[in-house]
C-alpha positions as CSV (number, residue, x, y, z in Angstrom):
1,X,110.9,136.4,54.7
2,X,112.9,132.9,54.2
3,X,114.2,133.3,57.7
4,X,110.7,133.9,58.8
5,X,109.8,131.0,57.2
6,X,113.0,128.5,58.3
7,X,111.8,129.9,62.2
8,X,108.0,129.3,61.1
9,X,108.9,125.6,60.1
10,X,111.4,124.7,62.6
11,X,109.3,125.5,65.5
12,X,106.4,123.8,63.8
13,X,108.6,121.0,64.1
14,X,109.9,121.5,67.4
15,X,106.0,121.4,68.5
16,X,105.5,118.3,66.4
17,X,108.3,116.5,68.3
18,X,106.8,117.8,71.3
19,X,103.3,116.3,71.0
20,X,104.8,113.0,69.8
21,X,107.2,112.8,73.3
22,X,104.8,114.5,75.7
23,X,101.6,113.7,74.5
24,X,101.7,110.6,72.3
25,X,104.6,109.1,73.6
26,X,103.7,110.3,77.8
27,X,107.2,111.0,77.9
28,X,108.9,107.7,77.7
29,X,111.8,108.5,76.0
30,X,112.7,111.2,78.7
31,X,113.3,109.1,80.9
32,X,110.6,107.4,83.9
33,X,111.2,110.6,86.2
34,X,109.2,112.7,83.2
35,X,106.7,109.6,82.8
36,X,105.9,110.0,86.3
37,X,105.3,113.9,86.3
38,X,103.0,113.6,83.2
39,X,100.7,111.5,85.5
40,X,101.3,113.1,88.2
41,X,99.9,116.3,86.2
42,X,96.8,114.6,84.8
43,X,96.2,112.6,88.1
44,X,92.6,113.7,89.0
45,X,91.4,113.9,85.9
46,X,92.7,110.5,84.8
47,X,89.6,108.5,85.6
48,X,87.2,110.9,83.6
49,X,90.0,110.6,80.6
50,X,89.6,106.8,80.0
51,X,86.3,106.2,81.3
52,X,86.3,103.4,82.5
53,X,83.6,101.3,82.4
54,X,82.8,99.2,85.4
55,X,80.8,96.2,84.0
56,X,83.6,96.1,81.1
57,X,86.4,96.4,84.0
58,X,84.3,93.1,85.7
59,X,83.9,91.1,82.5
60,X,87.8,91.4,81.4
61,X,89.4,91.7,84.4
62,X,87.9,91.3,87.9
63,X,85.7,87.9,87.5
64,X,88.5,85.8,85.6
65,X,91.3,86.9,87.9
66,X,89.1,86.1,90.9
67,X,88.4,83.0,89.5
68,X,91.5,82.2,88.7
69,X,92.7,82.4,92.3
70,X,90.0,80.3,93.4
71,X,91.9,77.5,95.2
72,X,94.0,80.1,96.7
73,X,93.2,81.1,100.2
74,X,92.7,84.4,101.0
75,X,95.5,85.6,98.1
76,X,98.0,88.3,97.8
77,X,97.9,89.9,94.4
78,X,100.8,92.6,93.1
79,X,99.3,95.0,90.7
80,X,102.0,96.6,89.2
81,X,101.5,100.3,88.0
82,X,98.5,100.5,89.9
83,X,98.0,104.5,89.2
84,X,94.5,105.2,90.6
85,X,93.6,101.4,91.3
86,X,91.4,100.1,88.6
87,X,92.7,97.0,89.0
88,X,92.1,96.9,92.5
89,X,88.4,98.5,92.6
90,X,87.5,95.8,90.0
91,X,89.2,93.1,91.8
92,X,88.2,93.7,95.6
93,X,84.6,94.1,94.5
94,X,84.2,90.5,93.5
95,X,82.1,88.6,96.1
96,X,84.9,85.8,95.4
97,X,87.7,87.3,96.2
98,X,89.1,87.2,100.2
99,X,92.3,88.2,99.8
100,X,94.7,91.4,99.8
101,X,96.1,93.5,96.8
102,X,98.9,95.4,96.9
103,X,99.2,98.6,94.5
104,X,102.4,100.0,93.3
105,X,103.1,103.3,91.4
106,X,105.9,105.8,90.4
107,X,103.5,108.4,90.7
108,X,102.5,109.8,93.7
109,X,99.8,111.8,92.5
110,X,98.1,109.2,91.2
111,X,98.4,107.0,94.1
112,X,96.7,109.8,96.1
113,X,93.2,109.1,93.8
114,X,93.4,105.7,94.5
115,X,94.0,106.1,98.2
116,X,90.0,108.0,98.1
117,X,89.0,104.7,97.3
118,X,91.4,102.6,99.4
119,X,90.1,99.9,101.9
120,X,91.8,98.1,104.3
121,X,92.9,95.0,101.8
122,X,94.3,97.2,99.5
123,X,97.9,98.6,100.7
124,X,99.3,101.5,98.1
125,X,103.2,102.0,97.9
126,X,105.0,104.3,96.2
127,X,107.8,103.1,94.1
128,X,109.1,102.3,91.1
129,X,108.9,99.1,88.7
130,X,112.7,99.1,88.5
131,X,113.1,97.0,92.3
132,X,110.2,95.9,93.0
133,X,110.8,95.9,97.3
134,X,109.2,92.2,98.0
135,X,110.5,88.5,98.8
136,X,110.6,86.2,95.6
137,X,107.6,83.8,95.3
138,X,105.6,86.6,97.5
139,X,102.6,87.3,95.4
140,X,99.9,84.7,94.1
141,X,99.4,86.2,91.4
142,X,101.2,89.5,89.5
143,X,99.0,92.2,87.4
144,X,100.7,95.0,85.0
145,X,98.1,97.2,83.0
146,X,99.0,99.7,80.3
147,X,102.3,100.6,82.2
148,X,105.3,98.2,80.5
149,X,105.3,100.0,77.6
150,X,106.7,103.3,79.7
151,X,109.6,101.4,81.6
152,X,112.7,102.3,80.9
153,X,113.0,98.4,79.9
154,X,110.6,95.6,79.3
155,X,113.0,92.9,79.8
156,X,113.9,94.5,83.1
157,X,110.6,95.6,84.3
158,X,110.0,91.3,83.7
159,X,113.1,90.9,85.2
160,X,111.3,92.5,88.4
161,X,107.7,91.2,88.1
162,X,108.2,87.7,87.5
163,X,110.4,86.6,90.6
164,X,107.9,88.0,92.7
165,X,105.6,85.9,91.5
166,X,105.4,82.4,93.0
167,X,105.8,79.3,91.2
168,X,102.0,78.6,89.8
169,X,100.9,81.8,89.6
170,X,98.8,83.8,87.4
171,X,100.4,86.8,86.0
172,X,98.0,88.8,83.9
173,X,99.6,92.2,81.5
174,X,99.0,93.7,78.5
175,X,100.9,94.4,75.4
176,X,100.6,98.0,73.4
177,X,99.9,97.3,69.5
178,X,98.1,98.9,67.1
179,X,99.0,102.0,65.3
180,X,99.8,104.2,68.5
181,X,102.3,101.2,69.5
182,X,104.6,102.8,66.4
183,X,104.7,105.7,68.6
184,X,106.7,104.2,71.0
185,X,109.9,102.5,69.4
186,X,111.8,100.3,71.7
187,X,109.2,100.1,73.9
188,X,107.0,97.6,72.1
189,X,106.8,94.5,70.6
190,X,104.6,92.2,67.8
191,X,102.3,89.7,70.0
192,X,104.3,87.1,68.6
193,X,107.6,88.7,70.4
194,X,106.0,89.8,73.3
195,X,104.6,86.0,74.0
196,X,108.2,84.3,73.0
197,X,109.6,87.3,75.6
198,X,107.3,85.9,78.3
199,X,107.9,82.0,77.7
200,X,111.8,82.7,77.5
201,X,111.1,84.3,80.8
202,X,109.6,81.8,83.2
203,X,105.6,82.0,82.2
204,X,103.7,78.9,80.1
205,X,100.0,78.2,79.1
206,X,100.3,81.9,77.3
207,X,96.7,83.0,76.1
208,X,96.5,85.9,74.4
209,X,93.2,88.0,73.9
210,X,91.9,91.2,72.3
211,X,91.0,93.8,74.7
212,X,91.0,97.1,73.7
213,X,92.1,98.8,70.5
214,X,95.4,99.5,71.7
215,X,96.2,96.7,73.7
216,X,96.2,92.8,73.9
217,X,95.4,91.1,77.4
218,X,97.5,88.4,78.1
219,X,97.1,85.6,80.9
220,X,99.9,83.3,82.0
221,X,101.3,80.6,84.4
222,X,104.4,81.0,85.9
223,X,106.2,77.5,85.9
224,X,106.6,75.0,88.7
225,X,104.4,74.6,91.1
226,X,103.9,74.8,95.1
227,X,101.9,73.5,97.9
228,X,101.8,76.9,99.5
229,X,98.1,78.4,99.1
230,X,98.2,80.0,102.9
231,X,97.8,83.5,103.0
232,X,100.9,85.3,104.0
233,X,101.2,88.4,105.3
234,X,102.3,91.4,103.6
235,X,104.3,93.1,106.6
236,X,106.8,90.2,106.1
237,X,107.4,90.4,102.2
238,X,108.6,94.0,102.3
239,X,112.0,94.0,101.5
240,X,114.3,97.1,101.3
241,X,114.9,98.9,97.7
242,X,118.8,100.0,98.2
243,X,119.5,96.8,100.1
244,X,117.3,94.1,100.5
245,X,117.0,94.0,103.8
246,X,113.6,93.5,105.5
247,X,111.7,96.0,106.1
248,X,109.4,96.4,109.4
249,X,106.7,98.9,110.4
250,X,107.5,101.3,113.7
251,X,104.6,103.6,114.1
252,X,103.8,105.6,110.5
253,X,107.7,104.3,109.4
254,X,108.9,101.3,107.4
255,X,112.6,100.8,108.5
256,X,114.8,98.7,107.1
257,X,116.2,96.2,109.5
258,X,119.6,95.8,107.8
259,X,121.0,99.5,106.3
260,X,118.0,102.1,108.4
261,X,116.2,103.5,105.5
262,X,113.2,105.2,106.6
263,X,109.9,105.6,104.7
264,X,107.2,107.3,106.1
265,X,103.1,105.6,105.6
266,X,101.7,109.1,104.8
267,X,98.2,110.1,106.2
268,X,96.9,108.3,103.3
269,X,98.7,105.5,104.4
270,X,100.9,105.1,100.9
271,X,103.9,103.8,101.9
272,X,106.5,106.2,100.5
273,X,109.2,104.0,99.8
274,X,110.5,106.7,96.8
275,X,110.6,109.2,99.4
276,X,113.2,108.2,102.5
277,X,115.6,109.3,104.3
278,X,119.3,107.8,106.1
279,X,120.3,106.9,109.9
């Protein structure tokens, strides 16, 4: 019976620790390969899990970012951890915007949901936060949503998001607090922290909001400032993950100028840049 009982309890832990990683946790402390399969998993039914609502999405999100890019002329926006583009769909659908926005994900499956809702100013790529393939200064204006807390590193995943964002920019990300935040040691930080993190990083005029339970909103500035409000195409910001080379379209390919990497635009037209292959 007691060795019953030491089996009973130590797979009751073993499921307890299981929950916390998998479930709680989405599998950050696995590593971002396990992150990425978790929503790759729950991909279609992600929408109908947070649902989201739109007029919510416009009031928070797509109105102020639109006006915020204003005096921008037809702008390029980076939204970073785009999964199935709710940052987009609010975005585009503001009468305000002109402008292009770029999606990025680690998971495919996800990207493949926001591809059935994809126009043609909205360009998905698949690839990770941890080299962001673009020129510096690229974007005018650099979106992260519910997706730094499951980088490997916050620092680094900044590291990436900031230089591609050009010098009087609007960055807009959130930051994970609240009790579930506790879940996720070493991946989060106190608002005061997380503001101090992004000032010692390159970003001023910090405002911090409530947003939802779980998560602060918070707006920024990236310092300096530049003349440059021309739109700018997309085809020539694409730089190479492995080398940095340029990368330029041939048919359904993106090929890198400098080493050959190829990555194939799927049917979707999600630019596979986690998938390629060598000369």
């Amino acid at each position: 019976m007691m060795n019953l009982a030491i089996a009973l309890s130590a797979a009751a832990i073993l499921a307890a620790l299981a929950y916390w990683e998998l479930v709680l946790a989405e599998g950050v402390h696995l590593g971002p390969r396990v992150v990425a399969l978790l929503y790759d998993l729950i991909a279609r039914r992600y929408d109908g899990i947070k649902q989201f609502d739109r007029g919510y999405e416009e009031w928070f999100l797509g109105e102020p970012l639109a006006q915020a890019l204003a005096c921008a002329r037809h702008p390029l926006v980076l939204d970073v951890g785009t999964g199935t583009g709710r940052l987009p769909r609010t975005l585009l659908a503001q009468p305000s915007f002109t402008g292009r926005v770029v999606g990025l994900d680690s998971s495919r499956a996800m990207l493949t949901q926001a591809a059935h809702n994809a126009t043609d100013r909205l360009t998905l790529i698949w690839q990770d936060a941890s080299r962001l393939p673009f020129d510096d200064d690229a974007f005018d204006a650099v979106t992260c949503l519910e997706a730094l807390e499951f980088m490997p590193d916050t620092r680094q995943a900044l590291g990436e998001i900031i230089p591609v964002l050009r010098p009087g920019g609007v960055a807009l990300m959130t930051n994970r607090v609240g009790l579930w935040a506790r879940f996720l040691p070493g991946h989060t930080q106190s608002p005061k922290a997380f503001e101090e993190l992004l000032c010692s990083m390159g970003l001023e005029h910090i405002q911090t909001q409530t947003w939802q339970v779980e998560y602060n909103l918070l707006w920024a500035v990236k310092s300096g400032h530049t003349t440059q409000l021309e739109a700018r195409p997309l085809a020539g910001l694409l730089r190479c993950p492995d080398c940095d080379g340029p990368l330029a379209q041939v048919d359904r390919s993106v090929i890198c100028d400098r080493c050959g990497r190829v990555s194939r635009i799927a049917p979707d037209s999600v630019i596979e840049l986690m998938h390629s292959v060598r000369p």
